[in-house]
N, C-alpha and C positions, 0 to 999 in steps of 0.2 A: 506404444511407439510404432509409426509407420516402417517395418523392418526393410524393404526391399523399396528402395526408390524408383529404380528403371522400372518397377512394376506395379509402381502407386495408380492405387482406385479409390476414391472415394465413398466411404462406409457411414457416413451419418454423421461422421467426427468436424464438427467447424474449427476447433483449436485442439493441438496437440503438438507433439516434437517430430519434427523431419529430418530425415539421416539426411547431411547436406555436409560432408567432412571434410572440402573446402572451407565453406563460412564458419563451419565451428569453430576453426581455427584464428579467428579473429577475437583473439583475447591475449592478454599475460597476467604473469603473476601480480603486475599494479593493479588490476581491478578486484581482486580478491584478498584484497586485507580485508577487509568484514566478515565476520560469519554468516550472515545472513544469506553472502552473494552466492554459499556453498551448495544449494542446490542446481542453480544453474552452472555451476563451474561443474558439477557431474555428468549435466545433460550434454553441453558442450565436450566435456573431454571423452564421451562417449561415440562424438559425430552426429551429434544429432543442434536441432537449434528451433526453438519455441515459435509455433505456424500455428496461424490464424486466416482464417478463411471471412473476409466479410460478408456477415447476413441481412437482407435487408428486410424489412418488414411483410415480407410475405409469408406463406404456408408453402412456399416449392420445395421438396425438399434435398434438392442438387444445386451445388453451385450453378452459375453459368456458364455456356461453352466459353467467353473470355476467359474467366477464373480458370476453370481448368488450361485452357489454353497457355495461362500464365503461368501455371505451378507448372507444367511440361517443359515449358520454355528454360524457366530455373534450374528447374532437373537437368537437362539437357546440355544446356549452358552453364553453368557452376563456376567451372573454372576462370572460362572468360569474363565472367562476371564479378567475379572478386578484383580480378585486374581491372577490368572498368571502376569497378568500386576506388581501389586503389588509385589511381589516377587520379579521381573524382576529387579525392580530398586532399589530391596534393598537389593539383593543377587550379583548383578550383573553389572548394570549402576551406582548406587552410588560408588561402589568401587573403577571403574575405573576413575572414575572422581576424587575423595579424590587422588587415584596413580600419576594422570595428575597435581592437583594443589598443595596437600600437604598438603590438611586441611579438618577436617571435622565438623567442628562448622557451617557450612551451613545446617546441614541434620536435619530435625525437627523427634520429635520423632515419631516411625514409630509402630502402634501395631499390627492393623490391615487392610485392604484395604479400610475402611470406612478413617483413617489418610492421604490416598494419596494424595488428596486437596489440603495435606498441603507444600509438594514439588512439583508440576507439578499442570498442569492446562491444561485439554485436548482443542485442537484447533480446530483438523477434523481428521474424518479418510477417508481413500480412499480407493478402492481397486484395485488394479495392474491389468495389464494384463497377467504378468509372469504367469504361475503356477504350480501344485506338484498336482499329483496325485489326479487329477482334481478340485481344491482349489486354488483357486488366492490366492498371498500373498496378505496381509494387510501391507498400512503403517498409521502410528496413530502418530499426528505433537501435541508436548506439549508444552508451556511454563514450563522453568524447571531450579529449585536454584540453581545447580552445573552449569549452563549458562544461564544466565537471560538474557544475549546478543544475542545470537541463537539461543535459544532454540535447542531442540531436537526430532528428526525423529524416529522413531524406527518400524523394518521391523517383520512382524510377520508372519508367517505359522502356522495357524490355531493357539494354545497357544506355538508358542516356539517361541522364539525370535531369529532371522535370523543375524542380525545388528542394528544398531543406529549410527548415528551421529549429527551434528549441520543441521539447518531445511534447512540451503543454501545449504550444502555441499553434502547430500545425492544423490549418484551418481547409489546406486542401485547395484553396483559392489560385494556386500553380495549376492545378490540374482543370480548372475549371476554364482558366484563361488560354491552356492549350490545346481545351476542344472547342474553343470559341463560344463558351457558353455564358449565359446572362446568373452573373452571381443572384441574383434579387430572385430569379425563379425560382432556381436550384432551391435555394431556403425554402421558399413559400411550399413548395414539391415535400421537400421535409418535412416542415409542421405537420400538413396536410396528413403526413403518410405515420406521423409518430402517436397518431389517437388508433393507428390500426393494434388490433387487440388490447388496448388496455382495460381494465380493470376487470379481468377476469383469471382465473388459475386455468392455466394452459395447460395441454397434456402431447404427449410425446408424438411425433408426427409417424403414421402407422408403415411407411416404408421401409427404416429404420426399427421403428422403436425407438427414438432418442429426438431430444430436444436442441431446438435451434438456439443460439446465446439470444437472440433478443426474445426469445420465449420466456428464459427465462429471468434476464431483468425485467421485463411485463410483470410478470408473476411476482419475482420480488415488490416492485415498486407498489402492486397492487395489497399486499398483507404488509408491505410497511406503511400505507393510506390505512389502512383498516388497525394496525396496533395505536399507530396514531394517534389515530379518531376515538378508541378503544370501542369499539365494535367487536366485542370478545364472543356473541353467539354467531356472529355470521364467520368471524373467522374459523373457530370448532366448525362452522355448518359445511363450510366452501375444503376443510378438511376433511372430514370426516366423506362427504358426500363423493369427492378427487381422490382420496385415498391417498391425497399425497404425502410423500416419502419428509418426515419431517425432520430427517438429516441428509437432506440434499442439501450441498452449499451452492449457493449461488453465486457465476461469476463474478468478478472483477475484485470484491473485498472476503470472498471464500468463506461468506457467513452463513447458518445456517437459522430457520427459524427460530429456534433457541437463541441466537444471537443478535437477533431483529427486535424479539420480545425484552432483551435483557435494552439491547439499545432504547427503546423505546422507554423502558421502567412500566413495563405490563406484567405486572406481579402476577396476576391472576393467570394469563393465560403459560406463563413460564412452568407456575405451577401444573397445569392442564399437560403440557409438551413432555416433563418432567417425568411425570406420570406414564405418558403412554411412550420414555423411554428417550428422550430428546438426550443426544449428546450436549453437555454444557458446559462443556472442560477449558474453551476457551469463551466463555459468557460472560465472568468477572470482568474480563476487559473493554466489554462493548459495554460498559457501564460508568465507564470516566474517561474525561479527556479534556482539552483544554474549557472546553467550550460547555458543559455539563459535567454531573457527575448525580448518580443515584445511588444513593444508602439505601433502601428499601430491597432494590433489587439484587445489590452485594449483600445485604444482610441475610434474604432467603437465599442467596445460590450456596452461601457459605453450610446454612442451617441444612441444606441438602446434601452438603458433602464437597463441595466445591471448594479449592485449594486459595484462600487469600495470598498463596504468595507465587500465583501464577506468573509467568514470563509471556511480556506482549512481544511484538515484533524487535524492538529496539535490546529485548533482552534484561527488559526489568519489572520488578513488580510495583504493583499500585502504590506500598508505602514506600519504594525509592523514589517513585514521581512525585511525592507528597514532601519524603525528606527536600529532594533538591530545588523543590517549590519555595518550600517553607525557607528553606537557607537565604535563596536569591532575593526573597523577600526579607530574609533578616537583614541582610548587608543595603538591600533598597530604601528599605526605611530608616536606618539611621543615618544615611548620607544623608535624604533629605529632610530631615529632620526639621532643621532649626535655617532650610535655604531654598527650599521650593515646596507650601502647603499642601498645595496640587497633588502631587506624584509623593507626596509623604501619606497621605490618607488616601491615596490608592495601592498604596504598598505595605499599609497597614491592616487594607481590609483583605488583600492576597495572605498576608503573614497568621490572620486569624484563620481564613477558609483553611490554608493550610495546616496549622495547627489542629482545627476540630480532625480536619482526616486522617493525618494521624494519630491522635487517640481515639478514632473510631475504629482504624486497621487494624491497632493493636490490639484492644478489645476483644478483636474478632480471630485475634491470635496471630496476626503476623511475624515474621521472624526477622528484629531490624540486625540478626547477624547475618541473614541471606539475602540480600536487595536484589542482586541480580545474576543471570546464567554461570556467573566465575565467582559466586558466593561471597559476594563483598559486602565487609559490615557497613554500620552507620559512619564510623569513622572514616573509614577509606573513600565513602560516597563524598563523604565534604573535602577529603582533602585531594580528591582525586582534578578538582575541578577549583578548588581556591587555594590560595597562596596561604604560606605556614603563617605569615603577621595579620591576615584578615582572617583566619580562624581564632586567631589568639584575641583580637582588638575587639569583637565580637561576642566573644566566648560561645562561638557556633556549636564547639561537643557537649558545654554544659546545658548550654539551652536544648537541645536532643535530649541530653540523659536526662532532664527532669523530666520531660514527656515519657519518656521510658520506662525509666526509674524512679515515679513519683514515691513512692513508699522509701525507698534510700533518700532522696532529697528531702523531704520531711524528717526523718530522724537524724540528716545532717543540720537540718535548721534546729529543731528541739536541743542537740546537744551543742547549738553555738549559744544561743538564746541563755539557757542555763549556765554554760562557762562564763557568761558576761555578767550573769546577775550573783556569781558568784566573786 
């Protein structure tokens, strides 16, 4: 963490936490009912607030005098800035959102910028490379009431507000219309500029010692084309030859090549990584998800040692995502059973995928009394999430415990089978 603000210098670091304890104070206790949100409620209650410095595809290894110019200015300005902030959204972003939805019973009362906590909740701020009269814009990402779905972006030069939108949809197109620029170049400028370094394994720029963030998404993107493709000697070669560090996580999903290999289902070279020491404590995860899922790859992480009843982000393990799959498919397919073919034999073929991964999970030993971080069994997972007469009308526990408990349900059938022929 950068400790001394008024005496901030720039060390190699593009993203890290900035004592700014003004803006960290733009939170309340509403945004932190999650566990998840508990890291950054530390960073925050600390005085600090998650900075990112935009890199653009070069080898310099300094900001630009804007960029800096604009982190000074922040520093500098803090205070007045929150109040401008403050304004911003209650002269201005609140309005337009009450226009868009038609209601204003979301908005908490607003007196002073000390109140803002109480609508918004700051995420990061970054600062652009665009800039104005040598002053990078600012953009500053909030959780915010009028969209608790998206949140929202909002574009600053120096205190004036540029644009806003949802935190996905920010394309930046405000800032381009305010330096009177041709949208259609800008882009074409970017293509252009997004083949610089790719597909090679970067190394650390020698002023620092330390890599630029698009260094190393380059580098990621370049050994995820290569596990891909499975190109397993050139990846060992481009290894071995870089010497690279193969539990460095890689920005933005904090994965490490162990978890690239596992996403991929590259058995081979997991094993390789394994060997010369790869962390793979969170690998089981990068191996299912809606969209895929690999048995091969879970089966060796497990044979290595790897915990099947790892905790993903959400705080559950593979066979609770598989329980609550397989349920929502039980209840799907017999609604439509006998009233729409369609969506019956697509909830049929969900109800099977699901069921094989759970007796594959269990297999592999998972434990359906620990699903997730607060140790909830099978049971609690289905009732956690359906009504007591669509568990019953179903029979959603018995159908679990036979996958479970196949050996108990078989000696329950042998001894009904017997009483009736008696």
């Amino acid at each position: 963490m950068k400790e001394n603000k008024e005496t901030y210098q720039f060390d190699g670091d593009w993203e890290f936490n900035l004592r700014l304890p003004e803006f960290s104070k733009i939170h309340s206790d509403y945004w932190f009912r999650n566990r998840r949100r508990n890291e950054l409620l530390q960073i925050l209650e600390n005085g600090y607030v998650p900075f990112q410095i935009f890199d653009e595809r070069t080898y310099e290894p300094e900001p630009t005098e804007p960029q800096k110019n604009s982190i000074h200015y922040l520093i500098e300005n803090e205070n007045s800035l929150v109040e401008s902030i403050f304004r911003i959204f209650k002269d201005q972003i609140n309005k337009q959102y009450v226009e868009w939805c038609g209601e204003d019973d979301w908005i908490p009362e607003l007196n002073t910028y000390e109140d803002l906590g109480k609508l918004a909740r700051i995420n990061s701020i970054q600062v652009l490379s665009k800039n104005k009269s040598h002053i990078s814009y600012m953009r500053i990402d909030f959780e915010y009431k009028g969209d608790e779905e998206h949140g929202i972006a909002i574009i600053l030069h120096k205190d004036q507000l540029i644009g806003f939108s949802g935190i996905g949809d920010m394309g930046y197109e405000c800032i381009y219309k305010d330096l009177g620029l041709d949208e259609k170049k800008v882009f074409e400028e970017m293509l252009e500029n997004r083949h610089i370094g790719e597909n090679i394994v970067h190394k650390p720029l020698q002023k620092y010692g330390k890599f630029k963030p698009w260094q190393l998404n380059s580098t990621s993107d370049y050994f995820g084309k290569l596990l891909r493709e499975r190109k397993n000697e050139k990846i060992i070669e481009e290894i071995e030859s870089n010497q690279w560090d193969i539990n460095l996580r890689f920005p933005g999903l904090n994965k490490n090549l162990v978890d690239k290999a596992a996403y991929s289902n590259n058995v081979e070279i997991l094993d390789y990584l394994i060997v010369k020491g790869g962390d793979f404590s969170n690998s089981i995860l990068q191996c299912i998800n809606y969209g895929f899922y690999h048995p091969e790859s879970i089966k060796f992480l497990v044979q290595k040692g790897a915990s099947i009843d790892s905790c993903g982000y959400w705080g559950k393990t593979p066979l609770c995502y598989a329980l609550e799959n397989f349920i929502r498919a039980t209840v799907r397919k017999e609604d439509y059973r006998d009233r729409d073919e369609k969506r019956y034999e697509q909830a049929l073929k969900e109800y099977e995928t699901n069921k094989e991964k759970i007796i594959f999970y269990l297999e592999l030993g998972a434990n359906p009394n620990n699903l997730d971080e607060e140790k909830k069994t099978y049971k609690d997972i289905a009732n956690r999430s359906w009504a007591e007469h669509i568990i019953k009308k179903y029979k959603i526990h018995e159908q679990i415990e036979e996958l479970i408990f196949p050996e108990r349900t078989k000696k329950n059938k042998w001894k009904f089978w017997k009483r009736n022929e008696n």
